[in-house]
Each structure stands twice: as C-alpha cells, then as structure tokens.
N, CA, C and O atoms as a GROMACS GRO file, in nm:
protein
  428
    1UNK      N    1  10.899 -23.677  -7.732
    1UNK     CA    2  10.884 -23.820  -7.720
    1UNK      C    3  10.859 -23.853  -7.573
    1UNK      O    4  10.929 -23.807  -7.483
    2UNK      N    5  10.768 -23.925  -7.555
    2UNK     CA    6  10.747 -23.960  -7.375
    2UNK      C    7  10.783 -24.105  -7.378
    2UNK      O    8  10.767 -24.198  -7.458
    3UNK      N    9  10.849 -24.084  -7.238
    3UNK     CA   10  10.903 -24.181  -7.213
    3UNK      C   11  10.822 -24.316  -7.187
    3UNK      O   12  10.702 -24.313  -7.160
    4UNK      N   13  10.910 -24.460  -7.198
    4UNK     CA   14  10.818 -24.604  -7.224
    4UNK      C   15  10.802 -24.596  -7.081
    4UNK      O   16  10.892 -24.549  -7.010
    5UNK      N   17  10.686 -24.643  -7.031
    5UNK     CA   18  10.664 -24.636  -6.874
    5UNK      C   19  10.613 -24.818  -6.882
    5UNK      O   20  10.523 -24.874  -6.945
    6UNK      N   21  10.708 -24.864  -6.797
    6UNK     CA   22  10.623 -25.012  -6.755
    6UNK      C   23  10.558 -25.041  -6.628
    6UNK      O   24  10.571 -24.980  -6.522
    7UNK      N   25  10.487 -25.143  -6.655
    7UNK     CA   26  10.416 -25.207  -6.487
    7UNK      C   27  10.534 -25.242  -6.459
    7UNK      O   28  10.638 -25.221  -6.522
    8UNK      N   29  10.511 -25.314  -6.328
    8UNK     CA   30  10.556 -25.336  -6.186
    8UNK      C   31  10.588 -25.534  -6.228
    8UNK      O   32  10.662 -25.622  -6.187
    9UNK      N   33  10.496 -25.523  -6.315
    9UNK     CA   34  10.554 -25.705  -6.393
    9UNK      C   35  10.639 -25.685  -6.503
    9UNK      O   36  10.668 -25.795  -6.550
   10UNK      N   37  10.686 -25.600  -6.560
   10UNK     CA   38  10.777 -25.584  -6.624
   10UNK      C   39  10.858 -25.525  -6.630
   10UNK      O   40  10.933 -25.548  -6.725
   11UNK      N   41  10.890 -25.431  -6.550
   11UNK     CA   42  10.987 -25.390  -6.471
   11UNK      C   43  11.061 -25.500  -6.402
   11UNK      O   44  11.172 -25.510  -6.454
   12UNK      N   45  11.043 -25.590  -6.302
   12UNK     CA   46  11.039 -25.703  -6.252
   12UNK      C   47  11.131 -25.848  -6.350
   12UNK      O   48  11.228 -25.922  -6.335
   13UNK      N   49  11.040 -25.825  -6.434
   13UNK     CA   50  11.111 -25.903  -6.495
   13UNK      C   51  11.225 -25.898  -6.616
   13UNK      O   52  11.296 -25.979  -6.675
   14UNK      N   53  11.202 -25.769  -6.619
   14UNK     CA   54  11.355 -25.693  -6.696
   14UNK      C   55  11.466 -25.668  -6.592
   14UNK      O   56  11.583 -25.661  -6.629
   15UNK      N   57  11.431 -25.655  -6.461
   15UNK     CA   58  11.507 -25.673  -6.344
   15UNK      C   59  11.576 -25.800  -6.313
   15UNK      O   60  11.683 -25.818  -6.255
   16UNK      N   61  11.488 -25.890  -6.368
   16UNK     CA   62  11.532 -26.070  -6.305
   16UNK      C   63  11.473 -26.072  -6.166
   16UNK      O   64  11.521 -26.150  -6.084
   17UNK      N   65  11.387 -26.003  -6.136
   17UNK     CA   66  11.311 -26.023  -5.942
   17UNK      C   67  11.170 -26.037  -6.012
   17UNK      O   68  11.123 -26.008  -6.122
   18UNK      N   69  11.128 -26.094  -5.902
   18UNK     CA   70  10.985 -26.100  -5.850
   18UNK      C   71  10.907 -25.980  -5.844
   18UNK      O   72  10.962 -25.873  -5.816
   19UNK      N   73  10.777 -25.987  -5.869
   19UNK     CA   74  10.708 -25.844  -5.845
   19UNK      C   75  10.718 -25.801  -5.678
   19UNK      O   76  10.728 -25.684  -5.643
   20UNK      N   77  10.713 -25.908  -5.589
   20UNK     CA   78  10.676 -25.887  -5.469
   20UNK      C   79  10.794 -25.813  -5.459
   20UNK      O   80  10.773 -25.693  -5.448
   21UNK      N   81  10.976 -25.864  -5.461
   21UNK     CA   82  11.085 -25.738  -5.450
   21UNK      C   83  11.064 -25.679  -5.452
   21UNK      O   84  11.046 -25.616  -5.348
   22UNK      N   85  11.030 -25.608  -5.620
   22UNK     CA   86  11.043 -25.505  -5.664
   22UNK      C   87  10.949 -25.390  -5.588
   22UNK      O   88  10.964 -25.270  -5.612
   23UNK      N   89  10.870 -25.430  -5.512
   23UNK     CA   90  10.787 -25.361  -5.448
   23UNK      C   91  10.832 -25.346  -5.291
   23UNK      O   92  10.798 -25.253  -5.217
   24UNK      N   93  10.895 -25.430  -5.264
   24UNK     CA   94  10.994 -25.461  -5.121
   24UNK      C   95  11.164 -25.300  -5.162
   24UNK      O   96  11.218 -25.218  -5.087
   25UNK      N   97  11.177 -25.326  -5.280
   25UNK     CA   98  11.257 -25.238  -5.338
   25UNK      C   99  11.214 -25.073  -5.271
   25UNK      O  100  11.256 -24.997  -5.184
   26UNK      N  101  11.110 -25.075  -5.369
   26UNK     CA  102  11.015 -24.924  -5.380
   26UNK      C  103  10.971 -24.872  -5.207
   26UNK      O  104  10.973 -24.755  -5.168
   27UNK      N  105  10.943 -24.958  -5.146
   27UNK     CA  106  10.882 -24.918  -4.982
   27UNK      C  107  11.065 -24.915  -4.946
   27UNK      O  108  11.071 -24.793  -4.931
   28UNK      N  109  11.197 -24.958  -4.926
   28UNK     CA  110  11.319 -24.950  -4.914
   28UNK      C  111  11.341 -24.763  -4.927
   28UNK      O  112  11.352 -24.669  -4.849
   29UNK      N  113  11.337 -24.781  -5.057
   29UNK     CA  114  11.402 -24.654  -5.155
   29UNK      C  115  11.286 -24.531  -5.087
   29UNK      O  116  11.343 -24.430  -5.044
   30UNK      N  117  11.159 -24.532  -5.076
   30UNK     CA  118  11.083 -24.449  -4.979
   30UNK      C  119  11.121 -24.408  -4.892
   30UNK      O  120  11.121 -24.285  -4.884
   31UNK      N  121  11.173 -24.485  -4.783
   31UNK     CA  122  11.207 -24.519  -4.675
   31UNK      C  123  11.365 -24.460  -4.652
   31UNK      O  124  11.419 -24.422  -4.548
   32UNK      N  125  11.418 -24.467  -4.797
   32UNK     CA  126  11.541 -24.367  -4.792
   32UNK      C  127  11.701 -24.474  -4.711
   32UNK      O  128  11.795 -24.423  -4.651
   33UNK      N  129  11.677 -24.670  -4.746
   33UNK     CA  130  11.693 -24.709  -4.665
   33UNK      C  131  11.742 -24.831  -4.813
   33UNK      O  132  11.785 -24.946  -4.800
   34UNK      N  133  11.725 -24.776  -4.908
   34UNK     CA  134  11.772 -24.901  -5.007
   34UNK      C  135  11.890 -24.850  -5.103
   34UNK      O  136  11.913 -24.744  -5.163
   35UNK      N  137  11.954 -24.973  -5.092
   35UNK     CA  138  12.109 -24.940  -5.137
   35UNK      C  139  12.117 -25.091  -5.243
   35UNK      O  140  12.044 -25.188  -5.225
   36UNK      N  141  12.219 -25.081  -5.349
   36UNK     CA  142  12.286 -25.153  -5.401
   36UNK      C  143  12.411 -25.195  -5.421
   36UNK      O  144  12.440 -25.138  -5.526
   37UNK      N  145  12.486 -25.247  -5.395
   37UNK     CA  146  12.632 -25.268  -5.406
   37UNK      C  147  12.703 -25.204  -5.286
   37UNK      O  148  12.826 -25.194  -5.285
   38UNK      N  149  12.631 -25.163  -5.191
   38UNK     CA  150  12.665 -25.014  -5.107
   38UNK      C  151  12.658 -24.909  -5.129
   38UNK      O  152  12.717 -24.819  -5.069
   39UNK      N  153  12.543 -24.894  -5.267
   39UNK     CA  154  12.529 -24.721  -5.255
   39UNK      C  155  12.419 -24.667  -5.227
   39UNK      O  156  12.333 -24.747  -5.264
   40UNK      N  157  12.374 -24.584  -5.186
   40UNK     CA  158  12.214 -24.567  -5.173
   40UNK      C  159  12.173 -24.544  -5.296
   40UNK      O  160  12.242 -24.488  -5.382
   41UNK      N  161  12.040 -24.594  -5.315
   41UNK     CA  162  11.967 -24.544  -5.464
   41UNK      C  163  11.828 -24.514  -5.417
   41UNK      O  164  11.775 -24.578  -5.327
   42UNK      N  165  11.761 -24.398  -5.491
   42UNK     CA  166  11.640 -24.415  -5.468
   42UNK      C  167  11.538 -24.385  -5.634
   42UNK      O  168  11.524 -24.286  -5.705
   43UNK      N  169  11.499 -24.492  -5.639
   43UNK     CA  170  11.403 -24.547  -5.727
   43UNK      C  171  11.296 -24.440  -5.809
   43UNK      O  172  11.198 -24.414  -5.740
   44UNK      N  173  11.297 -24.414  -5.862
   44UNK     CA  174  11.176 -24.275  -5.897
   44UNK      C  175  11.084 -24.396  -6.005
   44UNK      O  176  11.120 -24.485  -6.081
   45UNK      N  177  10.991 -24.357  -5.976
   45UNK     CA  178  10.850 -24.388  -6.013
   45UNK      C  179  10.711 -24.309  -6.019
   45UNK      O  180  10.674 -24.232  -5.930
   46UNK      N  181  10.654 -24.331  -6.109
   46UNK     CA  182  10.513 -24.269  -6.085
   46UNK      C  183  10.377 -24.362  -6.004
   46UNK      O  184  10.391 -24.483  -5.992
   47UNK      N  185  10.254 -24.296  -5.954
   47UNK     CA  186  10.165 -24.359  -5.883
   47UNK      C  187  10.014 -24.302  -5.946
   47UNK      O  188   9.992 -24.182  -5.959
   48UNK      N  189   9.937 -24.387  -5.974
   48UNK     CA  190   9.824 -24.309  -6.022
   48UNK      C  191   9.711 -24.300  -5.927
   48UNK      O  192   9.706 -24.358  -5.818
   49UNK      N  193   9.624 -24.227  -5.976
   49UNK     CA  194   9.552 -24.248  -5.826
   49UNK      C  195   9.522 -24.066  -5.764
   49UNK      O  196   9.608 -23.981  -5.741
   50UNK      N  197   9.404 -24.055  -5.753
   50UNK     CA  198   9.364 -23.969  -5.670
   50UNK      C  199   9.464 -23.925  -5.552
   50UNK      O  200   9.531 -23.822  -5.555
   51UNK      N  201   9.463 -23.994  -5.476
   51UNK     CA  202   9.587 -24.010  -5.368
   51UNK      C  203   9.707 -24.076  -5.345
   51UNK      O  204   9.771 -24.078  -5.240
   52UNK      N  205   9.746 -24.154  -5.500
   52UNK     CA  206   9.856 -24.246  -5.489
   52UNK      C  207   9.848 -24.364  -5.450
   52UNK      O  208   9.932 -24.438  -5.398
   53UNK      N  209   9.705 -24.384  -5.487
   53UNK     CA  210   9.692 -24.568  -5.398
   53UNK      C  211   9.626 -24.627  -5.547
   53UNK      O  212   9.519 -24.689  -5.545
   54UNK      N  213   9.713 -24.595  -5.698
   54UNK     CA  214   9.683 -24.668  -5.790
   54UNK      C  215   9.805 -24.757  -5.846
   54UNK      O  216   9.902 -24.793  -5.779
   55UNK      N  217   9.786 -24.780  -5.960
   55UNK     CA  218   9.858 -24.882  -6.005
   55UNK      C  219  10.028 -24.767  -6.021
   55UNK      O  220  10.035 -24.644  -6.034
   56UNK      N  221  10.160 -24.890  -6.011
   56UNK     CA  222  10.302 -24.796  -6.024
   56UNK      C  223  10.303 -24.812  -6.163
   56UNK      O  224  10.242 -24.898  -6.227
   57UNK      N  225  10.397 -24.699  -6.218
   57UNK     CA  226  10.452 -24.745  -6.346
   57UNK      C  227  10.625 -24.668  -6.315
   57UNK      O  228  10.667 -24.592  -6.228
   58UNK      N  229  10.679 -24.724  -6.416
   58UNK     CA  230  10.840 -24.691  -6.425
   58UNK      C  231  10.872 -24.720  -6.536
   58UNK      O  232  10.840 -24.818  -6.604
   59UNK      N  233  10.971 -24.588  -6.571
   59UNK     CA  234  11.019 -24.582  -6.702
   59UNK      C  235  11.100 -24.672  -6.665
   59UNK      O  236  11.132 -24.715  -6.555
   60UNK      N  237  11.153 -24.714  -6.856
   60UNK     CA  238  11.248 -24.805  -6.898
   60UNK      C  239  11.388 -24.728  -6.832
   60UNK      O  240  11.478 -24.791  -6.775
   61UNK      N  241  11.387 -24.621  -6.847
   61UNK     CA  242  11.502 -24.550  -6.846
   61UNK      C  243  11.563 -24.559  -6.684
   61UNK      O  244  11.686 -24.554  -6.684
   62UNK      N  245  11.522 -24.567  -6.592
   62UNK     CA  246  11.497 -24.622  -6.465
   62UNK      C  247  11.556 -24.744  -6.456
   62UNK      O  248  11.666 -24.776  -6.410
   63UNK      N  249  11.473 -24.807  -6.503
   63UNK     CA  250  11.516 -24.942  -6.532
   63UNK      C  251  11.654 -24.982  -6.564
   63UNK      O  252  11.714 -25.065  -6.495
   64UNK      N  253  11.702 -24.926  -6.665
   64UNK     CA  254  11.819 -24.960  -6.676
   64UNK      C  255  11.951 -24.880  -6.588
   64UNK      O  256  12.068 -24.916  -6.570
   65UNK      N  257  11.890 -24.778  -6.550
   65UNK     CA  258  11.979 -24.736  -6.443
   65UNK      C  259  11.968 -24.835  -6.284
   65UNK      O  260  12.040 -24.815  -6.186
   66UNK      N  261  11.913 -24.889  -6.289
   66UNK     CA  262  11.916 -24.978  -6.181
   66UNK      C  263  11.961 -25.091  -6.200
   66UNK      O  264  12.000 -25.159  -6.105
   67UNK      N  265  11.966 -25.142  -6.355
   67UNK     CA  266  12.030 -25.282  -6.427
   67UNK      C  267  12.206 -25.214  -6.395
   67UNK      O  268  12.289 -25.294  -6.350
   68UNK      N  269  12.247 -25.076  -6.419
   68UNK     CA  270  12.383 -25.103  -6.433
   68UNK      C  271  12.450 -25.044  -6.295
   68UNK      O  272  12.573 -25.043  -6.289
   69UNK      N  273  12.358 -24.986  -6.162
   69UNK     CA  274  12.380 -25.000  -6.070
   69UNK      C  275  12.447 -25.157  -5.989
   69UNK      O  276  12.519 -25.179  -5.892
   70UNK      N  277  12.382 -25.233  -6.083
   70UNK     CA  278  12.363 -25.368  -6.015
   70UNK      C  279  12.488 -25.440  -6.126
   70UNK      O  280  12.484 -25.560  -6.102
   71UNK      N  281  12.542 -25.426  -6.180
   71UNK     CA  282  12.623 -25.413  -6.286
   71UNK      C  283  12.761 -25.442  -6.161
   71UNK      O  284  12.786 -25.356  -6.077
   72UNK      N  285  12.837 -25.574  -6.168
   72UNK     CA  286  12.969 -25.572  -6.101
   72UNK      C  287  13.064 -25.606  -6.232
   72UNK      O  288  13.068 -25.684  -6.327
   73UNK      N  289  13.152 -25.478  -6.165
   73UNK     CA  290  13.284 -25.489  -6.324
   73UNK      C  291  13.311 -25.621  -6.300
   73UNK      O  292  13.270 -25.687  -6.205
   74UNK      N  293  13.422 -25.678  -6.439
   74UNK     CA  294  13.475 -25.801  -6.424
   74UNK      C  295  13.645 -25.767  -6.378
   74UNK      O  296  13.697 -25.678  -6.445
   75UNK      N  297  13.706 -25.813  -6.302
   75UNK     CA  298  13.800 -25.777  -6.236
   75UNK      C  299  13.908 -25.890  -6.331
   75UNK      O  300  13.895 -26.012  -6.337
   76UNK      N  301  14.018 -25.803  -6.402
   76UNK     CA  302  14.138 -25.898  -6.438
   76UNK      C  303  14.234 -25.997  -6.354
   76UNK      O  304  14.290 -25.966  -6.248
   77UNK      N  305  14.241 -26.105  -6.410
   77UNK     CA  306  14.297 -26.220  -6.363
   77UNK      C  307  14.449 -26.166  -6.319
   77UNK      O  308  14.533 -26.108  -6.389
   78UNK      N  309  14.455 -26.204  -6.180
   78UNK     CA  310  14.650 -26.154  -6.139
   78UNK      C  311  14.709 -26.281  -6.236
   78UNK      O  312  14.672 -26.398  -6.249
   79UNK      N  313  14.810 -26.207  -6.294
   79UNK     CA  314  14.913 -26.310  -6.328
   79UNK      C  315  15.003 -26.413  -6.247
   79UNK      O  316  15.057 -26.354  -6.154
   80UNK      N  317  15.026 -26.505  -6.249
   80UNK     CA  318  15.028 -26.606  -6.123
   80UNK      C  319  15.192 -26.602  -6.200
   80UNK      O  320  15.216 -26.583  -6.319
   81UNK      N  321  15.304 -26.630  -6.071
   81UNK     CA  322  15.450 -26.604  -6.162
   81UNK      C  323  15.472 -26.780  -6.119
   81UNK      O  324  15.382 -26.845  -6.066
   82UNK      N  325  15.572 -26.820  -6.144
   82UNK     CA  326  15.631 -27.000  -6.108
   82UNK      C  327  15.679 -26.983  -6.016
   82UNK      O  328  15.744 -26.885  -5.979
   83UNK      N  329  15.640 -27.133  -5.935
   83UNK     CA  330  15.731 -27.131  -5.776
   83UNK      C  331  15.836 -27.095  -5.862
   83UNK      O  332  15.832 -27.091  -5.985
   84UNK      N  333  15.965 -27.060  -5.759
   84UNK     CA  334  16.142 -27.046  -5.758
   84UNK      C  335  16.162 -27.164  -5.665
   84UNK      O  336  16.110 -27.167  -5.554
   85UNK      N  337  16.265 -27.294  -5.728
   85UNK     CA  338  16.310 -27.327  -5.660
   85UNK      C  339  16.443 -27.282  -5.536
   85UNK      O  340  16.559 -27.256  -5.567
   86UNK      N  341  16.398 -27.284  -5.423
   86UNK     CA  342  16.554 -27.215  -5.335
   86UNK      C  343  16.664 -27.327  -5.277
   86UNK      O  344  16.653 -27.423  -5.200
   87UNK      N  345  16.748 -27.282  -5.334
   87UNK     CA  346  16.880 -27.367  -5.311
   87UNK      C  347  16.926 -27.377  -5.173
   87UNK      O  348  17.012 -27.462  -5.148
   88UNK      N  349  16.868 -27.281  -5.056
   88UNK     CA  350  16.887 -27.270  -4.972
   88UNK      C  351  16.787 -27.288  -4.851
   88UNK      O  352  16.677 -27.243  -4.885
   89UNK      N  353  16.784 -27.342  -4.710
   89UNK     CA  354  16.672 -27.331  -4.638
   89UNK      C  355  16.737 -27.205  -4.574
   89UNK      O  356  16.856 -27.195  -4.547
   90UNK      N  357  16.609 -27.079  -4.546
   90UNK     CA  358  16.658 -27.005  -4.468
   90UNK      C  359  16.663 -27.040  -4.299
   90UNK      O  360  16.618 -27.147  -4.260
   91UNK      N  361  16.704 -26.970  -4.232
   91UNK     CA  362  16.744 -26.947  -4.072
   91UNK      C  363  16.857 -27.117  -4.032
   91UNK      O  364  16.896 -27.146  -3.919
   92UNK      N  365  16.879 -27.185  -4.134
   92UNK     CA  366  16.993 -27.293  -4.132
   92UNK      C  367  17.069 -27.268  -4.116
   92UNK      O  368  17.110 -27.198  -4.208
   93UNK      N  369  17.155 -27.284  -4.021
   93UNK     CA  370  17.306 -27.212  -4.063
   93UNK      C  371  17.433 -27.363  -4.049
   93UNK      O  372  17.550 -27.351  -4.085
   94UNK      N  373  17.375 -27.500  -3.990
   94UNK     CA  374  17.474 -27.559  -3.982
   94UNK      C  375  17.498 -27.621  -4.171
   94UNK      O  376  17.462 -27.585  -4.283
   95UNK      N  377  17.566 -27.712  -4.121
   95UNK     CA  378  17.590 -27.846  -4.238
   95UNK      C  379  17.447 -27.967  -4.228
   95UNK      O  380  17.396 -28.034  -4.138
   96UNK      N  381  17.426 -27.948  -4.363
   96UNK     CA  382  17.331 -28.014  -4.372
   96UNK      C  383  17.302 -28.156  -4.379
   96UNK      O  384  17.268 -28.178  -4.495
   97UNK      N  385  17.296 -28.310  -4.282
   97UNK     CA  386  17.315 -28.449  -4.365
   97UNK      C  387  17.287 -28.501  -4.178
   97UNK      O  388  17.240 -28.437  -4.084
   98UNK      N  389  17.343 -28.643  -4.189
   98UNK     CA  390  17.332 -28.706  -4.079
   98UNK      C  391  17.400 -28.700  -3.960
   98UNK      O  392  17.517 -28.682  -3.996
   99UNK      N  393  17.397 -28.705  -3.835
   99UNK     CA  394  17.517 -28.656  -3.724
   99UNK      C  395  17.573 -28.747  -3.719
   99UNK      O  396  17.693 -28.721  -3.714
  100UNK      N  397  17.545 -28.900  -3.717
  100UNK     CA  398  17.694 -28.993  -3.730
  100UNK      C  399  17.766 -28.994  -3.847
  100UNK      O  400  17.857 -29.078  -3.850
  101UNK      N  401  17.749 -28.913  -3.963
  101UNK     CA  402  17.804 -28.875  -4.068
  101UNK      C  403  17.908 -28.820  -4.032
  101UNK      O  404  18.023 -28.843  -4.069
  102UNK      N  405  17.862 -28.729  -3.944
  102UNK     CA  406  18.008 -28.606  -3.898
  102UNK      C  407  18.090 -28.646  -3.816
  102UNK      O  408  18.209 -28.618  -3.821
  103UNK      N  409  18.018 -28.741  -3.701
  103UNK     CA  410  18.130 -28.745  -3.628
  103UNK      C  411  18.227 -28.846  -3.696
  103UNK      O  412  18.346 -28.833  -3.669
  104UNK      N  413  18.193 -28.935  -3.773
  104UNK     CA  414  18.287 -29.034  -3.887
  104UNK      C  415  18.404 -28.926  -3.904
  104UNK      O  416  18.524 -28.926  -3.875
  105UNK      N  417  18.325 -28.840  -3.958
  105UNK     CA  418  18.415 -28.747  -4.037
  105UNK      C  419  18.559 -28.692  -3.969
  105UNK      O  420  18.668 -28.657  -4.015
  106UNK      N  421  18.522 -28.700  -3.887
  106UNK     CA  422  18.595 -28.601  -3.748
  106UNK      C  423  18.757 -28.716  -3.730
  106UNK      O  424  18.878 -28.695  -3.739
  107UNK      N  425  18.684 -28.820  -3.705
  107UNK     CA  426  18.809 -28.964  -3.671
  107UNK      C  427  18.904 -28.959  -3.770
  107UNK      O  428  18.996 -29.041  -3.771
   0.00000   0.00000   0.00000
C-alpha cells in the first residue's frame, strides 16, 4: 500500500497554517533550526524535480505526526481546599482591644 502523499495546500490546511508557514516550516526543519513545543523536529518530505526545484508532497502520516507533536496534554485542575479560619493573629503576643480599656482596668 503507498502511502497518501499531499500538496503543500493540504497539508497546510490539515495543519490549521497557511501554505506560506508551512513552507517557512520546511526551510526551518532544513536548516536543522525548527522545533515545536521545544523539541526539535525535522519534517521529511518529498521534492520532485530533476534537481528538487518541483512541486513538495507529504505524507498524511507526517502529517499527523506533526498534529500530535503540536498536541499540549490537558493538565488536571489542583483541587482548591477552604480558607481556615485562624483564631489567632500570629507574631501577637499582647492582649488584644483598646489601651484606655486597660488602663481602666488597672484602677
């Protein structure tokens, strides 16, 4: 079975980019200089052409290895716990209320 080979417009748009990227992509990944998420990837493709100056094609299979490169897990929600009310203020150490309170107190 040989593999589905697409243009460079459908590739593109099974990507969700522009053709012009996807070609900004391919000169990157040449170049040994294109990464996704932070990893390096490099792109394999075919070129037709006497010398390689014809039309690209790229398998599907490609394709989707670059769809799940680009693929960010979904990260679980932290469980959030309830304030605690504290009965106490810390680094306080006197009596807590008004100072002509105390000295009342004192008489």
């Amino acid at each position: 079975m040989s593999p589905e080979l697409l243009t460079t417009r459908e590739a593109a748009r099974r990507l969700g980019i522009s053709v012009s990227t996807l070609y900004l992509w391919l000169a990157q990944s040449n170049a040994g200089e294109f990464a996704i998420r932070g990893r390096p990837i490099t792109i394999e493709y075919y070129q037709t052409g006497a010398r390689g100056q014809g039309r690209i094609r790229i398998e599907a299979r490609e394709i989707d290895r670059l769809k799940d490169a680009m693929l960010v897990p979904s990260s679980s929600a932290l469980e959030r716990r309830l304030p605690t009310q504290r009965q106490h203020y810390p680094g306080i150490t006197v009596k807590l209320g008004r100072p002509d309170s105390a000295a009342d107190s004192s008489r």
